[in-house]
MARSEVO-29482 format. One line per 4 residues: number of its first residue (from 1); their letters; for each residue x, y, z of C-alpha. Coordinates in pm, 1 decimal, padded with zeros to 6 digits. Layout:
// MARSEVO-29482
NUM	A	X Y Z ~ ...
***
This chain:
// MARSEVO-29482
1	XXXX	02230.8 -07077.6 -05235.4 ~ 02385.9 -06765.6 -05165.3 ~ 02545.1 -06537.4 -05457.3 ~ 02778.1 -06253.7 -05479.6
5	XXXX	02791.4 -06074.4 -05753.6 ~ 03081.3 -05822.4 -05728.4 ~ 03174.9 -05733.5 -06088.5 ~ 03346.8 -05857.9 -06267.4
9	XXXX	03432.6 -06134.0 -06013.2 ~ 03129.6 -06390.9 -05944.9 ~ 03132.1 -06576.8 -05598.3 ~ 02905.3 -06856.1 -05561.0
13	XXXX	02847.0 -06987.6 -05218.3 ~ 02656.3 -07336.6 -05143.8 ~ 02553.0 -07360.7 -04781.5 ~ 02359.3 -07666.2 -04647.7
17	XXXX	02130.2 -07724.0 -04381.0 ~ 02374.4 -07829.4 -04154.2 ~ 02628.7 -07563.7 -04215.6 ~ 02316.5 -07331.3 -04131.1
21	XXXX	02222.7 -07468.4 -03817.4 ~ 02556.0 -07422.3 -03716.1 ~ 02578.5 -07068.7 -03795.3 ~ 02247.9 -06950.5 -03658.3
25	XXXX	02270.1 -06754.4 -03299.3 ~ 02048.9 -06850.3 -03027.2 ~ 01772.6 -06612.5 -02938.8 ~ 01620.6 -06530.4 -02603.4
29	XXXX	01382.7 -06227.4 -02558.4 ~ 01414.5 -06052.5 -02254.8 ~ 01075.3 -05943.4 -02262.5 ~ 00773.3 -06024.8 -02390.2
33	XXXX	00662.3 -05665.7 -02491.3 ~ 00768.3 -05321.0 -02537.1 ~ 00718.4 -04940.6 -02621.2 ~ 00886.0 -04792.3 -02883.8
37	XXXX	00894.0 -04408.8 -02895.5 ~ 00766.2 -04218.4 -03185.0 ~ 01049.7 -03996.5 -03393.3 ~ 01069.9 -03858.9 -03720.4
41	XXXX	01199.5 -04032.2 -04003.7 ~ 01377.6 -03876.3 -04352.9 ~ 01358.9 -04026.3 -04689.4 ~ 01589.3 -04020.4 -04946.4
45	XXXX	01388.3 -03719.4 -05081.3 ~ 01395.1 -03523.2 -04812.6 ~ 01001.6 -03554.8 -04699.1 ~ 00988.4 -03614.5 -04305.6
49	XXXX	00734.6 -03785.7 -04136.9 ~ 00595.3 -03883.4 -03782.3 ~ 00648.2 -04218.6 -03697.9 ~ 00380.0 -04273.2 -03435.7
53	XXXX	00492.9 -04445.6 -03095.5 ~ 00379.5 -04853.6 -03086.3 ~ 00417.5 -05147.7 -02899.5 ~ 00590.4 -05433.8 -02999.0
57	XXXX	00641.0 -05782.5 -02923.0 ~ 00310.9 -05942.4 -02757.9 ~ 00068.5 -05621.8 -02670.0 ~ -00070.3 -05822.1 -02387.6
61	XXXX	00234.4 -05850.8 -02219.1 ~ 00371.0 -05519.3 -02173.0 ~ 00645.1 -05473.2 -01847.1 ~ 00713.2 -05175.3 -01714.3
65	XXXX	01082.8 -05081.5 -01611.8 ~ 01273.6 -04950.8 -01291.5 ~ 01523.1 -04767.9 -01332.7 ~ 01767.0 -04672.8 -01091.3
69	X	01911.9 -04289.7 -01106.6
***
């Protein structure tokens, strides 16, 4: 059950299985496994820090790519 609360109106929304399966997206990963680049990230308070570069997706699996200039 999904609600909205948006005052002062109240939305209530009743979705079943069904409904949902309908509304999903189909998925296909491209690749199995990537790099992400580390950058710096800003909180609300103002404090940076240093995201540190990772891999995601299956670490085992890891493709390079060629790019064409």
């Amino acid at each position: 059950m999904l609600k909205l609360d948006l005052n002062p109106i109240k939305y209530e929304l009743t979705l079943d299985a069904e409904l949902c399966d309908l509304i999903k997206r189909n998925y296909n990963r491209h690749t199995l496994g990537w790099t992400v680049r580390g950058h710096w990230r800003t909180y609300k308070s103002g404090k940076k820090t240093w995201i540190k570069p990772s891999v995601r997706g299956d670490k085992d699996k890891i493709t390079g790519k060629i790019y064409e200039v």
